[in-house]
Predicted model as a PDB file, atoms N, CA, C, CB and O in Angstrom, pLDDT in the B-factor column:
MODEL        1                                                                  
ATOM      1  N   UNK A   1      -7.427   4.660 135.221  1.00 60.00           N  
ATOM      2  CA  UNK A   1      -6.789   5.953 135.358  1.00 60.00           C  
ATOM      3  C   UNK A   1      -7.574   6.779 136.375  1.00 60.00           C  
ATOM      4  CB  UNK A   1      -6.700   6.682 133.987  1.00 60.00           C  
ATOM      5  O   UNK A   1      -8.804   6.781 136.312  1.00 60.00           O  
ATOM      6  N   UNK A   2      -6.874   7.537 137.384  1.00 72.00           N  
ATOM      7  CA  UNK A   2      -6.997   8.149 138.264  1.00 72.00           C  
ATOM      8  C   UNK A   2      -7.598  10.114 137.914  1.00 72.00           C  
ATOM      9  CB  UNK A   2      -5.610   7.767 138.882  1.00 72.00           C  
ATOM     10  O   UNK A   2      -6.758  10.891 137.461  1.00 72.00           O  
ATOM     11  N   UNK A   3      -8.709  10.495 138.137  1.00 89.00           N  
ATOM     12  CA  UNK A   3      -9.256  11.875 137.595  1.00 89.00           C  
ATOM     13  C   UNK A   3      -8.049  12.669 139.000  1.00 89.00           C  
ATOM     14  CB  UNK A   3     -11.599  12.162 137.752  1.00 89.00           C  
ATOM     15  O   UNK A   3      -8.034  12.462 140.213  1.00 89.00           O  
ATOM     16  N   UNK A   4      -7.277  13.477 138.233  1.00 95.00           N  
ATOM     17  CA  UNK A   4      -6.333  14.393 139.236  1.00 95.00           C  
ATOM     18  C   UNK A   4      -7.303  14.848 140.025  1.00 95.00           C  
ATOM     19  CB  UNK A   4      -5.428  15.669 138.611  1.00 95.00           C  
ATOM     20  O   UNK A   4      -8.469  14.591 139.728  1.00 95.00           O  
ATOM     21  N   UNK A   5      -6.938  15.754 141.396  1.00 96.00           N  
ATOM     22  CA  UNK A   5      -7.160  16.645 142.361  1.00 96.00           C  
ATOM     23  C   UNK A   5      -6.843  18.198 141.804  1.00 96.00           C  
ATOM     24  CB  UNK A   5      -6.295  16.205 143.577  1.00 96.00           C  
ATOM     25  O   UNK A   5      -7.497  19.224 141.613  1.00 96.00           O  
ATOM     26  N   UNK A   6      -5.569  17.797 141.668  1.00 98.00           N  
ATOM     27  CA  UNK A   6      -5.378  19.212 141.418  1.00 98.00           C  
ATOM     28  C   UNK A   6      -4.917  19.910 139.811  1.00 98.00           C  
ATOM     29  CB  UNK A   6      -4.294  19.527 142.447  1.00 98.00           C  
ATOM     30  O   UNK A   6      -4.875  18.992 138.992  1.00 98.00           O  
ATOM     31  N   UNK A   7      -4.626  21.059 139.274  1.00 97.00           N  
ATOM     32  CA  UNK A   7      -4.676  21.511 138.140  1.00 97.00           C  
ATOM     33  C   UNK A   7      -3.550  22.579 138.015  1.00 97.00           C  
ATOM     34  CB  UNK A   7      -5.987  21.939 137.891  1.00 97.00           C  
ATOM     35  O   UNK A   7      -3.376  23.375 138.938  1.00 97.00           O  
ATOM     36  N   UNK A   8      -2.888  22.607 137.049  1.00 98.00           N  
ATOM     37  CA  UNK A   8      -1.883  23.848 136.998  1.00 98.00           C  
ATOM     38  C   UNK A   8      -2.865  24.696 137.686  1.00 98.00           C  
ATOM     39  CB  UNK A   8      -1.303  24.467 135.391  1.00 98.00           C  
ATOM     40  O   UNK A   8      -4.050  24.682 138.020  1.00 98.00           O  
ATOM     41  N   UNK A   9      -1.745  25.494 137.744  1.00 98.00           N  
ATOM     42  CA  UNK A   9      -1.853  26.864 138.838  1.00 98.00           C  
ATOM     43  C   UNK A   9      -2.482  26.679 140.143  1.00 98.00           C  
ATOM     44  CB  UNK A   9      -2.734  28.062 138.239  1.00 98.00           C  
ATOM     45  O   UNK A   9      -2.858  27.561 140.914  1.00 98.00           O  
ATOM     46  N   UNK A  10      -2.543  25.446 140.282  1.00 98.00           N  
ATOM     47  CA  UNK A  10      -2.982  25.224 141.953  1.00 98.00           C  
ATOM     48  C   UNK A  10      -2.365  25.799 142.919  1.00 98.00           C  
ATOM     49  CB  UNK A  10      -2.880  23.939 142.447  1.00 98.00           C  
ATOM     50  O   UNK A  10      -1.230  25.329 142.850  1.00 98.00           O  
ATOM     51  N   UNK A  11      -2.406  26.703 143.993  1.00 98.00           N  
ATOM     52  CA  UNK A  11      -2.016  26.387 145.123  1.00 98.00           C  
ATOM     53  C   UNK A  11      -2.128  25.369 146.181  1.00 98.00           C  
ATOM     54  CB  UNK A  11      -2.210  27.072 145.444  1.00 98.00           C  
ATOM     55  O   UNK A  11      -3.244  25.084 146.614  1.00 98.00           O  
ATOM     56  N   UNK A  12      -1.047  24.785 146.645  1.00 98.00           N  
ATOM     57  CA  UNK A  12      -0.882  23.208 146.889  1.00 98.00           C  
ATOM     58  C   UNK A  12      -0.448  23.843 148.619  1.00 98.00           C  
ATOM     59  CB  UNK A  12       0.657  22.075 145.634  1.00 98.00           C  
ATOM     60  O   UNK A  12      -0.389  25.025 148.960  1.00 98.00           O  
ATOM     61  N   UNK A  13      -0.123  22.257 149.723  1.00 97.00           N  
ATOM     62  CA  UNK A  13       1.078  22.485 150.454  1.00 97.00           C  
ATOM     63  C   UNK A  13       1.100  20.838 150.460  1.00 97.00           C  
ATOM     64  CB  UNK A  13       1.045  23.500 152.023  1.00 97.00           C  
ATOM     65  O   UNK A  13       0.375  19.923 150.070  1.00 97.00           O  
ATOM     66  N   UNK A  14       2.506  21.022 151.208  1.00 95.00           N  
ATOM     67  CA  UNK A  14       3.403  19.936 151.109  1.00 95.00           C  
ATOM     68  C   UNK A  14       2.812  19.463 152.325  1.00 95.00           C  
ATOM     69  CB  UNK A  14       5.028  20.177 151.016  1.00 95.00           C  
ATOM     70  O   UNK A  14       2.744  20.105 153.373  1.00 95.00           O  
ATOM     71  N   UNK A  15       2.364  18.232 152.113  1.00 94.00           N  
ATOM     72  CA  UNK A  15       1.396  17.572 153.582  1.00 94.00           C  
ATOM     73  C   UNK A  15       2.500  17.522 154.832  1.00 94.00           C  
ATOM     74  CB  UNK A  15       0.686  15.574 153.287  1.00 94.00           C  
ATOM     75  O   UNK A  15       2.174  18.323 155.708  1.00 94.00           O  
ATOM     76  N   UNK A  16       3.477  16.936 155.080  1.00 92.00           N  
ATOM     77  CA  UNK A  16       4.608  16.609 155.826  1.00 92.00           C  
ATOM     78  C   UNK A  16       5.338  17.418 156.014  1.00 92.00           C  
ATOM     79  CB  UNK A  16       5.243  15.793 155.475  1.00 92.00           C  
ATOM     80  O   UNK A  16       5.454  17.755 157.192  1.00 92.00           O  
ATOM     81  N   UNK A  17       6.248  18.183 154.908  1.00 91.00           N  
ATOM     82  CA  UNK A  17       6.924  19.473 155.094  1.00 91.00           C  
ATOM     83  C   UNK A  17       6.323  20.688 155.817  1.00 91.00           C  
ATOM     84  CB  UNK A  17       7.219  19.899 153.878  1.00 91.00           C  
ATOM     85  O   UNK A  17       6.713  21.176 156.878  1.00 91.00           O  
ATOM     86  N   UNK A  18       5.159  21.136 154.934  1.00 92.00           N  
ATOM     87  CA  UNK A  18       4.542  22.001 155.436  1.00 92.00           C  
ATOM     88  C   UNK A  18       5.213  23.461 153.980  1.00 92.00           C  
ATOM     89  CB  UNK A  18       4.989  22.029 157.370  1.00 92.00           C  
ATOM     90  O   UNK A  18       5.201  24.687 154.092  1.00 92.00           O  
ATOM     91  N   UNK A  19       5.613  22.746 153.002  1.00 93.00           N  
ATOM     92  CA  UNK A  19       5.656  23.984 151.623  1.00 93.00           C  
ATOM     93  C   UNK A  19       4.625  24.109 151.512  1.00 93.00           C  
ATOM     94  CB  UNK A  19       6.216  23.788 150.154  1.00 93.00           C  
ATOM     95  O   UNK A  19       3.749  23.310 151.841  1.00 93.00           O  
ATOM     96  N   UNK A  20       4.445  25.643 150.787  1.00 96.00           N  
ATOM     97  CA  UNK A  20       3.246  25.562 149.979  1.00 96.00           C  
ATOM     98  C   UNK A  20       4.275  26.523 148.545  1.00 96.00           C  
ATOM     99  CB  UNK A  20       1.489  26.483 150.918  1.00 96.00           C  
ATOM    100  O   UNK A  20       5.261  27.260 148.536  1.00 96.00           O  
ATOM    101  N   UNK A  21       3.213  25.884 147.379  1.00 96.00           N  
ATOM    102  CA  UNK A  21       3.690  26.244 146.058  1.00 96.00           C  
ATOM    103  C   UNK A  21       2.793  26.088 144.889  1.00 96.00           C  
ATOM    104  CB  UNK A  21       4.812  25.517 145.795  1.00 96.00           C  
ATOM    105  O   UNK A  21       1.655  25.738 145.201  1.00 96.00           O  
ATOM    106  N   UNK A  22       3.060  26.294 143.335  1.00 97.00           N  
ATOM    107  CA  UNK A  22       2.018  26.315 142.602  1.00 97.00           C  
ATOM    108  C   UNK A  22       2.172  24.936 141.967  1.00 97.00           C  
ATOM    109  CB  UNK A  22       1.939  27.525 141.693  1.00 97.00           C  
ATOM    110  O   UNK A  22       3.275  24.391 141.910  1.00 97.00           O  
ATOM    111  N   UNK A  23       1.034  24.364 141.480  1.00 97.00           N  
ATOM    112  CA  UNK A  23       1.010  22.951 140.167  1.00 97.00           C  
ATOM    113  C   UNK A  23       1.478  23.435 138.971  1.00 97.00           C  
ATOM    114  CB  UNK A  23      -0.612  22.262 139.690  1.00 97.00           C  
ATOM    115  O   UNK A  23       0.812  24.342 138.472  1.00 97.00           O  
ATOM    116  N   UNK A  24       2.664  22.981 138.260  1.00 96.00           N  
ATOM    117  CA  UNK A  24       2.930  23.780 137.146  1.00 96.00           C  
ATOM    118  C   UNK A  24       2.742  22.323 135.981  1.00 96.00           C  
ATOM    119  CB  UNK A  24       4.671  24.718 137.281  1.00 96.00           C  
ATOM    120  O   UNK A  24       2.780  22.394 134.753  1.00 96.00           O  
ATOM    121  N   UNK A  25       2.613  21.526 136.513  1.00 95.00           N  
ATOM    122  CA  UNK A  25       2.373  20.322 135.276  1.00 95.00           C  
ATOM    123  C   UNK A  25       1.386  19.337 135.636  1.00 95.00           C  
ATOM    124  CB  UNK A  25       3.733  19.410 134.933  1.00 95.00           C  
ATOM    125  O   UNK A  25       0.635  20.211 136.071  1.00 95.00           O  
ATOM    126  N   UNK A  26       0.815  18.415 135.810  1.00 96.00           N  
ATOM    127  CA  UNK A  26       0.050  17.468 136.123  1.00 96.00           C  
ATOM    128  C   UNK A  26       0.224  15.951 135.367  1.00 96.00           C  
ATOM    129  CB  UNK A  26      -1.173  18.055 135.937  1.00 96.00           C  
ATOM    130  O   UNK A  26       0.090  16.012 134.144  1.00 96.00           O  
ATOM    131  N   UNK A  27       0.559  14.337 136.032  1.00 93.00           N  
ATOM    132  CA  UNK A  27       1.028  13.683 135.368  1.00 93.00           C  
ATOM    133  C   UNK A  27       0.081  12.456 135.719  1.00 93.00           C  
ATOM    134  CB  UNK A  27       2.415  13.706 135.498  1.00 93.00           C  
ATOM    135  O   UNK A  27       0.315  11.961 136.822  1.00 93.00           O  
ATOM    136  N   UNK A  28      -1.215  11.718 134.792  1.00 89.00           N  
ATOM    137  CA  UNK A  28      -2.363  11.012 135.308  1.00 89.00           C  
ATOM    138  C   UNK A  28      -1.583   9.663 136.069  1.00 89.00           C  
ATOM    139  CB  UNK A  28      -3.530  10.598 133.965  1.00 89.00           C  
ATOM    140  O   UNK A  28      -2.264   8.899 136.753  1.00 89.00           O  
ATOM    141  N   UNK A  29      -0.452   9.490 135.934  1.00 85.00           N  
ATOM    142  CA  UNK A  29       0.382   8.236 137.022  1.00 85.00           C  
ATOM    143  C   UNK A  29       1.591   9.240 136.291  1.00 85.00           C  
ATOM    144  CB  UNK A  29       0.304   5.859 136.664  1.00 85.00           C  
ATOM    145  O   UNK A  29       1.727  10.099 135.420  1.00 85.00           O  
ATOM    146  N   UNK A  30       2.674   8.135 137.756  1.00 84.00           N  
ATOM    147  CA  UNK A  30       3.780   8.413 137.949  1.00 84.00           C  
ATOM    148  C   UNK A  30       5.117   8.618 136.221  1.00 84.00           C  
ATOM    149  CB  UNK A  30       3.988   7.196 139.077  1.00 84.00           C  
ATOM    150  O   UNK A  30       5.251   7.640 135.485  1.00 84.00           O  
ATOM    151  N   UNK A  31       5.491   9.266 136.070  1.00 80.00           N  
ATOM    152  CA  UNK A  31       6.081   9.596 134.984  1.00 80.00           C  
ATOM    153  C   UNK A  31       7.994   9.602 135.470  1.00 80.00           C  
ATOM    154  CB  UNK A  31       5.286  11.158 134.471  1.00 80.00           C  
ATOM    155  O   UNK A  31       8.400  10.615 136.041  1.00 80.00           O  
ATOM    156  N   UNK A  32       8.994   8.454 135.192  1.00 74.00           N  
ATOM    157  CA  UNK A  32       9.964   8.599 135.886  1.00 74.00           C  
ATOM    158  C   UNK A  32      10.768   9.843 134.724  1.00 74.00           C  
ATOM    159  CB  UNK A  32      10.682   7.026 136.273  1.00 74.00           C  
ATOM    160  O   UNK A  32      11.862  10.240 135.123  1.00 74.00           O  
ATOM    161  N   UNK A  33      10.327  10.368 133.516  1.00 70.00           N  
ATOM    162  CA  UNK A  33      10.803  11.321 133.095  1.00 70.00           C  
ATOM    163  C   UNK A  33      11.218  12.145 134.335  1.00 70.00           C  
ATOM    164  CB  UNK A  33       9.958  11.864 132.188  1.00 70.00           C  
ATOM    165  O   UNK A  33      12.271  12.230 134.966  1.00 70.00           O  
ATOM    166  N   UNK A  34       9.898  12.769 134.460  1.00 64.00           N  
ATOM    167  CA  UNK A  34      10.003  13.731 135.533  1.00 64.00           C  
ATOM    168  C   UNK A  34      10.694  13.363 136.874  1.00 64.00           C  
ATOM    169  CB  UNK A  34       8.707  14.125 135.827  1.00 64.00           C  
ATOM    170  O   UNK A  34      11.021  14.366 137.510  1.00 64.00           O  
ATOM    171  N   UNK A  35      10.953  12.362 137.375  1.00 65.00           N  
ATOM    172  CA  UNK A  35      11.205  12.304 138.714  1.00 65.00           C  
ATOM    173  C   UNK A  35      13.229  11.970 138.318  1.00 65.00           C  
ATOM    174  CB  UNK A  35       9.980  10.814 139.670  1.00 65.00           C  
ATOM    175  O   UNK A  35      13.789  11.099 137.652  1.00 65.00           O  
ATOM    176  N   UNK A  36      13.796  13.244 139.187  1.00 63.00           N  
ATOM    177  CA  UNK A  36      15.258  13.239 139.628  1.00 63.00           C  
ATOM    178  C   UNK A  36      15.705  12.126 140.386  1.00 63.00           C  
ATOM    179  CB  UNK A  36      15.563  14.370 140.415  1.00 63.00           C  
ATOM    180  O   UNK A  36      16.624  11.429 139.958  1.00 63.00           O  
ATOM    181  N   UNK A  37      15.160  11.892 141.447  1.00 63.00           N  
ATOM    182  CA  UNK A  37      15.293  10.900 142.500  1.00 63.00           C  
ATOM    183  C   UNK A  37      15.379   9.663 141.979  1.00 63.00           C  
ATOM    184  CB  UNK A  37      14.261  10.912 143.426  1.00 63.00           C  
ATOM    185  O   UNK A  37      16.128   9.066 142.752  1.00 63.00           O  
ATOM    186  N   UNK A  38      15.049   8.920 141.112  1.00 59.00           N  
ATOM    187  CA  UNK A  38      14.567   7.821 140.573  1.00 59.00           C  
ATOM    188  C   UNK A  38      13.705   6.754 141.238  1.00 59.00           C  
ATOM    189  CB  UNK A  38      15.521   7.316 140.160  1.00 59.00           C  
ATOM    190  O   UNK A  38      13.960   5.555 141.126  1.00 59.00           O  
ATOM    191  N   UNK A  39      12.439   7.342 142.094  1.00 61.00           N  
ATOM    192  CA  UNK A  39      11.719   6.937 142.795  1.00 61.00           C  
ATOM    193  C   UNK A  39      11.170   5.167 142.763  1.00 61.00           C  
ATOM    194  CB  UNK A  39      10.876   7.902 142.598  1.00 61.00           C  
ATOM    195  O   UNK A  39      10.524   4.732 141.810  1.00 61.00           O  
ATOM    196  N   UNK A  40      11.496   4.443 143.769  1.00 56.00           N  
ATOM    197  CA  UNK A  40      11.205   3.339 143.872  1.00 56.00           C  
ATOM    198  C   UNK A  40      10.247   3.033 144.579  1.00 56.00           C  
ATOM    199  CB  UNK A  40      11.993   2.815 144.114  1.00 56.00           C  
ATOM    200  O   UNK A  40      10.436   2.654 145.735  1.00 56.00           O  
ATOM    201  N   UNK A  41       8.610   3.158 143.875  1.00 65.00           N  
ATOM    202  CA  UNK A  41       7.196   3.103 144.643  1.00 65.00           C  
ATOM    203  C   UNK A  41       6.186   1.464 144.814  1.00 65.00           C  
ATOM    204  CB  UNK A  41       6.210   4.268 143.668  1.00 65.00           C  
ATOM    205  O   UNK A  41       5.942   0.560 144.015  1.00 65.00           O  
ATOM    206  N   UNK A  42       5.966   1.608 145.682  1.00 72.00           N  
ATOM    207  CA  UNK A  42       4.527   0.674 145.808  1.00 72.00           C  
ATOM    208  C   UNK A  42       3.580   1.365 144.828  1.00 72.00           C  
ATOM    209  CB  UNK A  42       3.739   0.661 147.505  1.00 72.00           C  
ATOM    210  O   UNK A  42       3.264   2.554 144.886  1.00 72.00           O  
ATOM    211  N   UNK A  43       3.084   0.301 143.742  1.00 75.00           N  
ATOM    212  CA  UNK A  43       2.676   0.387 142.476  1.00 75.00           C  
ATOM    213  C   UNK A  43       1.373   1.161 142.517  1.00 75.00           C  
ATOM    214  CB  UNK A  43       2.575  -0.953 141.853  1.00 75.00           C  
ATOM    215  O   UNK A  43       0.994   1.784 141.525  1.00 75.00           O  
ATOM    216  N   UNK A  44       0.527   1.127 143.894  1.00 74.00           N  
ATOM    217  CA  UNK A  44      -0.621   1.950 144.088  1.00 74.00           C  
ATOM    218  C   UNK A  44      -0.642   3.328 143.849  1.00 74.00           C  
ATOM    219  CB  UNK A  44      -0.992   1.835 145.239  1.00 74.00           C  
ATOM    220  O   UNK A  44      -1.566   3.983 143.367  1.00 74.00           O  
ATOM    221  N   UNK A  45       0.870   3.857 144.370  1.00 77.00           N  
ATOM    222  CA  UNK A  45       1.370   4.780 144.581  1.00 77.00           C  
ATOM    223  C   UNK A  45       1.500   5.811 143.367  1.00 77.00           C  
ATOM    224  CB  UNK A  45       2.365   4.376 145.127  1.00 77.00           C  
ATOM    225  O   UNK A  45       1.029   6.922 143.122  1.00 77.00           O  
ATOM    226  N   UNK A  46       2.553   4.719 142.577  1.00 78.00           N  
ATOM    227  CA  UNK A  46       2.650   5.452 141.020  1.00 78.00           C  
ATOM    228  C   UNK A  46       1.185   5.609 139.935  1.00 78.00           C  
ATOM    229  CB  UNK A  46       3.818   4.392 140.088  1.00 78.00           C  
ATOM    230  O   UNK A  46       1.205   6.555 139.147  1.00 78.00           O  
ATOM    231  N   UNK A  47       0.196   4.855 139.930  1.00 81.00           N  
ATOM    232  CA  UNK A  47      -1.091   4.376 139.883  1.00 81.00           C  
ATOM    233  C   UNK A  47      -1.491   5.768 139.922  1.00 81.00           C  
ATOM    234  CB  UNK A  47      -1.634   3.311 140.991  1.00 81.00           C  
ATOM    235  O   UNK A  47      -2.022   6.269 138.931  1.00 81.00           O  
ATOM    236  N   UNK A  48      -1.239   6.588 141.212  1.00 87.00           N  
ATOM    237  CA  UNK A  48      -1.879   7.411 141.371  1.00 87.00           C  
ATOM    238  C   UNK A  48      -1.027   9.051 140.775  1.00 87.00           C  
ATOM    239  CB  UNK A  48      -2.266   7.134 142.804  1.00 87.00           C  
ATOM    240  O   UNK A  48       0.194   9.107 140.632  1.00 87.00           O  
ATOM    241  N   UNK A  49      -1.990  10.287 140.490  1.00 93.00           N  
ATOM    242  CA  UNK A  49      -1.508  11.242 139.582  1.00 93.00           C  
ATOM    243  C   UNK A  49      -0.303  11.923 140.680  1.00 93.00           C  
ATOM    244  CB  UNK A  49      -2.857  12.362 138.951  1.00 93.00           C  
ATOM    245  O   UNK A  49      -0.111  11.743 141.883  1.00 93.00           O  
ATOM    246  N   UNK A  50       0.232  12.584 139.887  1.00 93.00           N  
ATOM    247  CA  UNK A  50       1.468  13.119 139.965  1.00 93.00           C  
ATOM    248  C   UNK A  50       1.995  14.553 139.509  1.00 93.00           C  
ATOM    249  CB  UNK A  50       2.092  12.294 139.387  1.00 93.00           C  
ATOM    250  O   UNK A  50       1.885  14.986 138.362  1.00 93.00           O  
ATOM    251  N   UNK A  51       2.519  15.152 140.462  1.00 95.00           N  
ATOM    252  CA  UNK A  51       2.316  16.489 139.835  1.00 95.00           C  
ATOM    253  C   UNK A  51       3.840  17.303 139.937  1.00 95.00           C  
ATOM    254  CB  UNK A  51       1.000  17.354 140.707  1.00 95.00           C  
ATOM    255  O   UNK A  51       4.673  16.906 140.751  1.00 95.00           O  
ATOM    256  N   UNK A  52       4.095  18.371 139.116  1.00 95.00           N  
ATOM    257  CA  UNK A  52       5.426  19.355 139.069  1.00 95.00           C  
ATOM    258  C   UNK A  52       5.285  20.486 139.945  1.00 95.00           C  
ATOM    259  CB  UNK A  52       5.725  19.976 137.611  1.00 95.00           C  
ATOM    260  O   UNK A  52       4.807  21.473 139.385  1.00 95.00           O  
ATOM    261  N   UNK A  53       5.619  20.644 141.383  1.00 96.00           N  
ATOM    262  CA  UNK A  53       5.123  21.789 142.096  1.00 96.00           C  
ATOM    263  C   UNK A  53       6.478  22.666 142.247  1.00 96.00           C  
ATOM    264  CB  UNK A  53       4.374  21.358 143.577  1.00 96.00           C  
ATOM    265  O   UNK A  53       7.552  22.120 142.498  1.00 96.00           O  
ATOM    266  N   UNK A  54       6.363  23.909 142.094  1.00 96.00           N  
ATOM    267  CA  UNK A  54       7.458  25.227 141.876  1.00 96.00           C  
ATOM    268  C   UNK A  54       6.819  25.249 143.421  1.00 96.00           C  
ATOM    269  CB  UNK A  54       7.235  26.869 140.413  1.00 96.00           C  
ATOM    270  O   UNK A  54       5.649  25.331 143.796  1.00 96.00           O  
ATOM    271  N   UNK A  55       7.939  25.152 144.081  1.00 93.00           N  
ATOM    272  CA  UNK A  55       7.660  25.797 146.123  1.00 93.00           C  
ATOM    273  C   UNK A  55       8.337  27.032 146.154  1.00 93.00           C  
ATOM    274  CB  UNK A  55       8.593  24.684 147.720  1.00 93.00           C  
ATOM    275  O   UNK A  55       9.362  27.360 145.555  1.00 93.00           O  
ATOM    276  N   UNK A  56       7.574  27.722 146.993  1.00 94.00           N  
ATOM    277  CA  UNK A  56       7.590  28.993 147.692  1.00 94.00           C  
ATOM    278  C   UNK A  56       9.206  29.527 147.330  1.00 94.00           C  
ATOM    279  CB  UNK A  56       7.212  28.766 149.476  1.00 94.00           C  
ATOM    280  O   UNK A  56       9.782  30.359 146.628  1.00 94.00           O  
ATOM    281  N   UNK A  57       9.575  28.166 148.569  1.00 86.00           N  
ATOM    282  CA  UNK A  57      10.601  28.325 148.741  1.00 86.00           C  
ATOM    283  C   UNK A  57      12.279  27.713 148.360  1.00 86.00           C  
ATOM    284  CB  UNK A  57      10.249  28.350 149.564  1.00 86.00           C  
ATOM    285  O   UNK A  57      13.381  27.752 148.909  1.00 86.00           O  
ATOM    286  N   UNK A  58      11.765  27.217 147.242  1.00 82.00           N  
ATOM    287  CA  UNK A  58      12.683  26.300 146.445  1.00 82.00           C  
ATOM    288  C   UNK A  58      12.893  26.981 145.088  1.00 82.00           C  
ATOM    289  CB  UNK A  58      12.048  24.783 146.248  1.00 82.00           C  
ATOM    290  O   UNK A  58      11.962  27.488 144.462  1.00 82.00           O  
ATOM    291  N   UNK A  59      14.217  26.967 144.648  1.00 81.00           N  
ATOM    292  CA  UNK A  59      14.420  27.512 143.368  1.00 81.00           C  
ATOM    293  C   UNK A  59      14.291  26.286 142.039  1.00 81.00           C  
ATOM    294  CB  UNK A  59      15.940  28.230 143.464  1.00 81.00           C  
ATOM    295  O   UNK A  59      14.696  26.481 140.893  1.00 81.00           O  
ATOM    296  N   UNK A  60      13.574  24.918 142.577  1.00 81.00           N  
ATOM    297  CA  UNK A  60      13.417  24.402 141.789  1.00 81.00           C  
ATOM    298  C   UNK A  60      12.405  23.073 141.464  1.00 81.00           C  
ATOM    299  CB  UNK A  60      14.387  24.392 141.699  1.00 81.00           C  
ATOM    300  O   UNK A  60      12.607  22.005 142.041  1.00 81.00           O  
ATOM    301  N   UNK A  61      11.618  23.190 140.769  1.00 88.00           N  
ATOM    302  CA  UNK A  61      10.423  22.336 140.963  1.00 88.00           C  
ATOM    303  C   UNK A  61      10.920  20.434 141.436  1.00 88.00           C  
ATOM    304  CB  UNK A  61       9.496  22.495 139.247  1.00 88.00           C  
ATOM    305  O   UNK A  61      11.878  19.731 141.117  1.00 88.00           O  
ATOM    306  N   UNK A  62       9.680  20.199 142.325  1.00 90.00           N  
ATOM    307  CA  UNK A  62       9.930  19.142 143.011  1.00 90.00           C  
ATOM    308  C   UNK A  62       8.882  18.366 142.170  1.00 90.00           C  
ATOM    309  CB  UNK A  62       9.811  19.258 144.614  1.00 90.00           C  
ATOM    310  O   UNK A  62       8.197  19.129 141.489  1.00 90.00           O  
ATOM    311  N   UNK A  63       8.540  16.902 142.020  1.00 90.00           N  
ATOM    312  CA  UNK A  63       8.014  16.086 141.681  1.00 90.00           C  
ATOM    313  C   UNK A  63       7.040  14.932 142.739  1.00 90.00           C  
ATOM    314  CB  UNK A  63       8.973  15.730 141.025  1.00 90.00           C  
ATOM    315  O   UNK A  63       7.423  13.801 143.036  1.00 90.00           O  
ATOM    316  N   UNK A  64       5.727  15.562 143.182  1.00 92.00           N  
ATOM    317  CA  UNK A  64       5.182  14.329 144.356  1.00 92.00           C  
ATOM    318  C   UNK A  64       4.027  13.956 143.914  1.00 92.00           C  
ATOM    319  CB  UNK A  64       4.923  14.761 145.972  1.00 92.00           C  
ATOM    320  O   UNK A  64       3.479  14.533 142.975  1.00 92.00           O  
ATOM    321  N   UNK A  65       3.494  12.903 144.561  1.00 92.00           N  
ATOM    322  CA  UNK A  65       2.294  12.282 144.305  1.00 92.00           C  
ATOM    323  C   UNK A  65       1.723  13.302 145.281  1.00 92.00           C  
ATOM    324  CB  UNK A  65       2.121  10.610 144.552  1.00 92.00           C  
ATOM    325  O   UNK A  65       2.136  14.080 146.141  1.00 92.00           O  
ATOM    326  N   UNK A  66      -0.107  12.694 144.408  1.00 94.00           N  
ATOM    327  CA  UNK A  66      -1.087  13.589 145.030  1.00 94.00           C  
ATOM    328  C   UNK A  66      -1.404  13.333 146.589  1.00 94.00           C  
ATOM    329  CB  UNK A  66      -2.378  13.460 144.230  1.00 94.00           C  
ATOM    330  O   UNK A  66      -2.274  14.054 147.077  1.00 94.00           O  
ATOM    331  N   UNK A  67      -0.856  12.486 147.327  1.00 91.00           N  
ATOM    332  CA  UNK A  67      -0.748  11.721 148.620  1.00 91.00           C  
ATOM    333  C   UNK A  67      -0.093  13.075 148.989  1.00 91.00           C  
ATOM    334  CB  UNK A  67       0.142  10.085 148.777  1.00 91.00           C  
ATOM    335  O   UNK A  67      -0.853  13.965 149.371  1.00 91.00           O  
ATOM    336  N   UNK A  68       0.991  13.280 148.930  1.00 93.00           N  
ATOM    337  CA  UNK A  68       1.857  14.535 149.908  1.00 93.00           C  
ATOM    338  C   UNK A  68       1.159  15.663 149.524  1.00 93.00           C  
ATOM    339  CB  UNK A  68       3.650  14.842 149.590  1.00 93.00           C  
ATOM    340  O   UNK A  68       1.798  16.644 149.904  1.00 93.00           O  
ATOM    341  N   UNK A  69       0.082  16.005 148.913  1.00 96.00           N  
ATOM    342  CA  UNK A  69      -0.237  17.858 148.691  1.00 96.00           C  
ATOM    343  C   UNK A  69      -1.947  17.717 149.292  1.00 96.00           C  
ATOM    344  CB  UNK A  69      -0.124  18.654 146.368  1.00 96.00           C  
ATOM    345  O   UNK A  69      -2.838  16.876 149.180  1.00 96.00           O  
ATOM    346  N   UNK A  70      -1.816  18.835 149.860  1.00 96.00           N  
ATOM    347  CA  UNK A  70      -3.604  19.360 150.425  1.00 96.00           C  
ATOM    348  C   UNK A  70      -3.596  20.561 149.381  1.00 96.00           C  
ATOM    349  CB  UNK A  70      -3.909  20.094 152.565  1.00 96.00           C  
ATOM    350  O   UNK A  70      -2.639  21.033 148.766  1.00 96.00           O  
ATOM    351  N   UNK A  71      -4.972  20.924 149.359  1.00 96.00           N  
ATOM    352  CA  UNK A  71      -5.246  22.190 148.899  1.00 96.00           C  
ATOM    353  C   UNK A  71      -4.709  22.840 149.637  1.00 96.00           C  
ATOM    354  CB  UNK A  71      -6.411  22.584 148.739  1.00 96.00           C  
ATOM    355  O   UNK A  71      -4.347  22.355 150.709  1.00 96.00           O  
ATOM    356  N   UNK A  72      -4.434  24.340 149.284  1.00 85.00           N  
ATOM    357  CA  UNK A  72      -3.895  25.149 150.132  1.00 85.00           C  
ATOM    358  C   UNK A  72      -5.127  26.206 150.560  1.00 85.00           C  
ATOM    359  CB  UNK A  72      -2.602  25.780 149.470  1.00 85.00           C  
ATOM    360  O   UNK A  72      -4.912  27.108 151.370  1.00 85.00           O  
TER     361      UNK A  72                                                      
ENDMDL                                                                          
END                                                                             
């Protein structure tokens, strides 16, 4: 098991996009509860923690691995 990066109430950004938003859940691997998309990962991937981020600019929380978020 993977020790998270980040922690509720983080301020995060979206590495690629370029969001920034808060950590409102934290998930130590991939959890397909949470994920809408029904994400089909390279197993390293899911392996690694996973988090519920509320964006700036989105009215609704998104679901990414710790790969797509920097500190903000």
């Amino acid at each position: 098991m993977t020790e998270a990066k980040f922690a509720v109430g983080d301020r995060v950004r979206h590495v690629s996009m370029g969001h920034h938003g808060v950590v409102v859940a934290v998930d130590t691997e991939y959890s397909p509860a949470h994920d809408t998309n029904d994400l089909s990962l390279n197993p390293s991937i899911r392996a690694s923690p996973w988090y519920q981020v509320t964006l700036d600019d989105e009215p609704a929380d998104t679901y990414l691995s710790e790969s797509q978020l920097d500190a903000e």
